[in-house]
TIZA-893760 format. One line per 5 residues: number of its first residue (from 1); their letters; for each residue x, y, z of C-alpha. Coordinates in steps of 0.2 Angstrom, whole numbers, plus 5000, padded with zeros to 4 digits. Layout:
N
NUM) A) X/Y/Z | ...
//
This chain:
303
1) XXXXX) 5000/5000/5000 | 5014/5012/5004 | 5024/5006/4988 | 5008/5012/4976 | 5006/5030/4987
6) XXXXX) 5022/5033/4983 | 5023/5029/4966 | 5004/5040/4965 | 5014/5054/4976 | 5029/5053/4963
11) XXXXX) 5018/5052/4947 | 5007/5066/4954 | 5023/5079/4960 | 5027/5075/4941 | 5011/5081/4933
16) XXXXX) 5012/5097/4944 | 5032/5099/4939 | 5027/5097/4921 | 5012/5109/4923 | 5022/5120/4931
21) XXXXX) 5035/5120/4919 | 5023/5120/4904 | 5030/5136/4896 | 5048/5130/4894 | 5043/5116/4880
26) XXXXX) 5040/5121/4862 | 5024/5114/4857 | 5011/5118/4846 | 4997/5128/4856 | 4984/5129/4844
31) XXXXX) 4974/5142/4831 | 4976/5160/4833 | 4967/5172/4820 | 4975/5190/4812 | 4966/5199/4827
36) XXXXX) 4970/5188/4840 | 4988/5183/4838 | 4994/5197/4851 | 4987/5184/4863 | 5003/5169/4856
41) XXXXX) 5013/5174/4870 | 5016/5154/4875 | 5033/5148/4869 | 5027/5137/4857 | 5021/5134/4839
46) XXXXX) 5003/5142/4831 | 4994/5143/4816 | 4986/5159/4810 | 4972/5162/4800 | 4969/5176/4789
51) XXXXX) 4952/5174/4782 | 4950/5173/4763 | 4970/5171/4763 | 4980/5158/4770 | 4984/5149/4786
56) XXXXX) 5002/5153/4792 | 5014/5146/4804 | 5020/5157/4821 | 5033/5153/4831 | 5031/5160/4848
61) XXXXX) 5049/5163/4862 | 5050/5173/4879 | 5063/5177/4888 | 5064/5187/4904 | 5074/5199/4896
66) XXXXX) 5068/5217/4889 | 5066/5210/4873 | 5051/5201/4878 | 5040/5189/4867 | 5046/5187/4851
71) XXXXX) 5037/5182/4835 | 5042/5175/4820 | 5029/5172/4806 | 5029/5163/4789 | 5021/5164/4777
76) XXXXX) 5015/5154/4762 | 5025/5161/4748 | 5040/5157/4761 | 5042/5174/4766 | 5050/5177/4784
81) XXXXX) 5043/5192/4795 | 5045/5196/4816 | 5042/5208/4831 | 5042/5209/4847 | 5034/5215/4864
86) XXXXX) 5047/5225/4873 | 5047/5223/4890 | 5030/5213/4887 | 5020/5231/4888 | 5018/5234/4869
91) XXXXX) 5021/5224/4851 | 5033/5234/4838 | 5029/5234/4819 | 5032/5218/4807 | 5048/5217/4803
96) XXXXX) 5052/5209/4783 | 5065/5198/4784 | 5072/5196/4765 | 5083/5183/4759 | 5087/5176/4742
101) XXXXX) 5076/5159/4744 | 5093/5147/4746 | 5097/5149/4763 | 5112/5138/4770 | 5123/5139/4782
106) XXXXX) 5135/5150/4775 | 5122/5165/4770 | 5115/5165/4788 | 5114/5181/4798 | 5120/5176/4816
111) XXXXX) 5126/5186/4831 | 5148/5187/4827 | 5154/5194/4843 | 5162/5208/4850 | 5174/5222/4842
116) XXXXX) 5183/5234/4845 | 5186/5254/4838 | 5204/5246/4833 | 5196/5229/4825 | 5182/5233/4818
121) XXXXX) 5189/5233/4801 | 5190/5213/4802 | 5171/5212/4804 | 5168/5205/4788 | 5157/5189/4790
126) XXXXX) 5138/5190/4789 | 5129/5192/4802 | 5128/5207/4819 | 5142/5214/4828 | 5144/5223/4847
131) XXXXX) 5157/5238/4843 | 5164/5244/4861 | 5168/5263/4859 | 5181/5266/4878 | 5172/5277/4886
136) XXXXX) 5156/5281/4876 | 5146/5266/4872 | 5142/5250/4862 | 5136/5252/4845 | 5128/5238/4835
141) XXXXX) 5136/5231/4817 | 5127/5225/4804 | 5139/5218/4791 | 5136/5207/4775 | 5145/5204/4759
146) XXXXX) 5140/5195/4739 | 5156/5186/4733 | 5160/5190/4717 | 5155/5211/4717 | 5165/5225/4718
151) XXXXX) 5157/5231/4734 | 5165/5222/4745 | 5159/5220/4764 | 5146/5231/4768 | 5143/5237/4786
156) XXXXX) 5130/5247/4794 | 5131/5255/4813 | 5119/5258/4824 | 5126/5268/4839 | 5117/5274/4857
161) XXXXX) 5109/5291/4851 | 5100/5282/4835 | 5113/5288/4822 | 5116/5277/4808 | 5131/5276/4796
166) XXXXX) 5139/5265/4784 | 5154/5260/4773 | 5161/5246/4764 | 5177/5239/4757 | 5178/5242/4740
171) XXXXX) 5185/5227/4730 | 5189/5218/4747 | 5206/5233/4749 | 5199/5249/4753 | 5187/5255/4765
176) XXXXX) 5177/5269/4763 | 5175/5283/4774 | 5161/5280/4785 | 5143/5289/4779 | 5131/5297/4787
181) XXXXX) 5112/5291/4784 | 5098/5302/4784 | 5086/5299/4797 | 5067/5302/4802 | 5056/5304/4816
186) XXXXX) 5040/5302/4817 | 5036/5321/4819 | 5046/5322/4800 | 5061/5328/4811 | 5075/5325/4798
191) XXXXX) 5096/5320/4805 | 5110/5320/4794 | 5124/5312/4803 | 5115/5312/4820 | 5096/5307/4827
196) XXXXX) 5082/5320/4823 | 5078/5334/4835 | 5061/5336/4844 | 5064/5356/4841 | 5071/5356/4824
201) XXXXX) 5064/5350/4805 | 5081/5347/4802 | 5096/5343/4812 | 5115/5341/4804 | 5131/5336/4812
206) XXXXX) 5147/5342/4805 | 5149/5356/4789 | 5134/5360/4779 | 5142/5366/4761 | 5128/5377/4749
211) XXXXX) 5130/5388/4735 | 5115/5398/4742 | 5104/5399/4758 | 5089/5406/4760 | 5081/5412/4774
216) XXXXX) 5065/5421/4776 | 5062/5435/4790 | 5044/5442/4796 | 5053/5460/4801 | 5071/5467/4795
221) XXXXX) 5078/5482/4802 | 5072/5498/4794 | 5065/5503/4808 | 5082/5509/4813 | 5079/5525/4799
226) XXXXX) 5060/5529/4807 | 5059/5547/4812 | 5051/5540/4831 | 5069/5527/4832 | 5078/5533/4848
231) XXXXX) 5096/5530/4842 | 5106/5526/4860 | 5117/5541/4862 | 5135/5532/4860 | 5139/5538/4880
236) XXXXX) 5127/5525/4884 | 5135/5513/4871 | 5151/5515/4877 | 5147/5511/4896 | 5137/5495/4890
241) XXXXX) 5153/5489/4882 | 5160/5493/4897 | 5151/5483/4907 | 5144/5467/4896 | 5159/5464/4882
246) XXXXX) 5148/5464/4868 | 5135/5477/4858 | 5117/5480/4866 | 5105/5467/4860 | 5121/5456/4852
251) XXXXX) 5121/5440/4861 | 5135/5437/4872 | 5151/5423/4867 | 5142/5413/4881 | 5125/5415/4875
256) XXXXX) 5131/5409/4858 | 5143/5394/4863 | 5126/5385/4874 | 5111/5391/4862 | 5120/5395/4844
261) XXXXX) 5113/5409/4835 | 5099/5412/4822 | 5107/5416/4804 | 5091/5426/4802 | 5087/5436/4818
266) XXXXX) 5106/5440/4818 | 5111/5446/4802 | 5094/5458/4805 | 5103/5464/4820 | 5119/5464/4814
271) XXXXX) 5109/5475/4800 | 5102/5485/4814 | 5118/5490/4821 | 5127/5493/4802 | 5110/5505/4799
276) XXXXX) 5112/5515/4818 | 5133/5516/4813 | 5127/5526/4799 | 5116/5537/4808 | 5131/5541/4819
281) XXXXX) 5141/5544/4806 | 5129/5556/4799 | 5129/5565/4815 | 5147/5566/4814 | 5145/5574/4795
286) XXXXX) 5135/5586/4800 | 5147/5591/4816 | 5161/5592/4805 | 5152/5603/4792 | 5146/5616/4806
291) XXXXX) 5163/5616/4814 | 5171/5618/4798 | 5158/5634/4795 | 5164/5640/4811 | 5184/5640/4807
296) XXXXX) 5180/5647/4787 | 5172/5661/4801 | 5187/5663/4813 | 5200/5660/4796 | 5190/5677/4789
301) XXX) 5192/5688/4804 | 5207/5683/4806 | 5212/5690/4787
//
């Protein structure tokens, strides 16, 4: 009697262990259907049904990482797509997956290993990369190559701030300097050599080269000629220099060096201050011809 409640106790405490550890098996779970599939969170295999289409295959993995559920969906014309649930709060977009159709085990994408700053040039098998900047961060690689074409290696960084660049190895000799990509929010912020900016349509990083630039203005600054413009009497000027470093209503070096300055609203004060120099100037003209009145004066009583 006490051999068969053991053996009931031991068959049981297995049932419970295999319950328990139920989402550790890959298995197939069942049907899902195109608006329930968020719900194939089970590590496992599904089906998915699109009505009027074709039933697919899912493939269904969690970890306990940040990646959370992951999903991989074929489909019947072989074609591969994923996503996943990060942190298990919300699913990202499809992801399209392309491949030439012969797949083996030379053309597969896998995870290569670490480098370095110093070795990143020997990166050259297929597949994804870590790249450890000292002190900054680790940047993600993407690096594939065709035999045969004068491209060469092709790789594609990733770094912290969401910047994206690439190069390759021209005729397997050479690389190329790295380029810039151009990136986009979803605001339509637009980066060229770094992530957009929340506060700018358009955000570059490094030398911007144009044959013309044109920027448009609401005001300019012939108010400066206005009969009702107080010109500052140049006493006042001066002691404002004095004092502050720089012209009245000229942004400081300090102001300039943490906010940058705006091509437009400077040139129209730099224009301001051109158009109140010439008032001065006039001024002076018309102190000089009344002082030179007054000597023509003393020269002829003098004679």
């Amino acid at each position: 009697m006490k051999k068969i409640f053991s053996t009931l106790m031991l068959l049981t405490g297995l049932h419970f262990v295999s319950v328990a550890q139920d989402n550790d098996y890959m298995k197939f779970r069942g049907g899902l259907t195109e608006t329930t599939m968020d719900d194939g969170i089970q590590n496992g295999f599904y089906t998915v049904n699109y009505p009027g289409k074709h039933v697919l295959s899912m493939l269904t993995f969690t970890t306990s990482s940040s990646v959370g559920t992951f999903q991989m969906e074929t489909s019947y014309w072989g074609q591969l797509r994923f996503r996943n649930r990060r942190d298990n709060i919300a699913w990202s977009d499809w992801n399209t997956i392309w491949h030439s159709g012969n797949l083996n085990l030379a053309n597969i994408m896998q995870y290569r290993g670490g480098v370095t700053e110093t070795t990143i040039d020997a990166a050259i098998d297929n597949g994804f990369y870590s790249v450890m900047y000292p002190g900054k961060h680790i940047a993600s690689l993407f690096c594939f190559a065709t035999p045969g074409t004068s491209t060469g290696p092709f790789q594609l960084e990733a770094n912290f701030m969401g910047e994206l660049r690439y190069r390759n190895k021209i005729d397997n000799r050479t690389w190329t300097n790295w380029n810039a990509i151009v990136t986009k929010d979803a605001n339509g912020n637009v980066g060229i050599g770094t992530a957009p900016k929340s506060n700018y349509r358009l955000a570059v990083e490094g030398v911007l080269a144009a044959r013309r630039i044109k920027v448009t203005q609401e005001s300019w600054a012939d108010f400066v000629f206005s009969p009702q413009y107080k010109l500052p009497p140049l006493q006042e000027v001066e002691q404002y220099i004095r004092q502050h470093q720089h012209l009245p209503e000229i942004p400081s070096a300090k102001e300039v060096e943490a906010s940058g300055i705006d091509l437009g609203e400077m040139n129209k004060k730099l224009l301001q201050k051109v158009e109140e120099l010439t008032l001065y100037i006039l001024e002076l003209k018309k102190e000089n011809i009344k002082q030179q009145e007054q000597l023509d004066v003393l020269n002829k009583r003098i004679r």
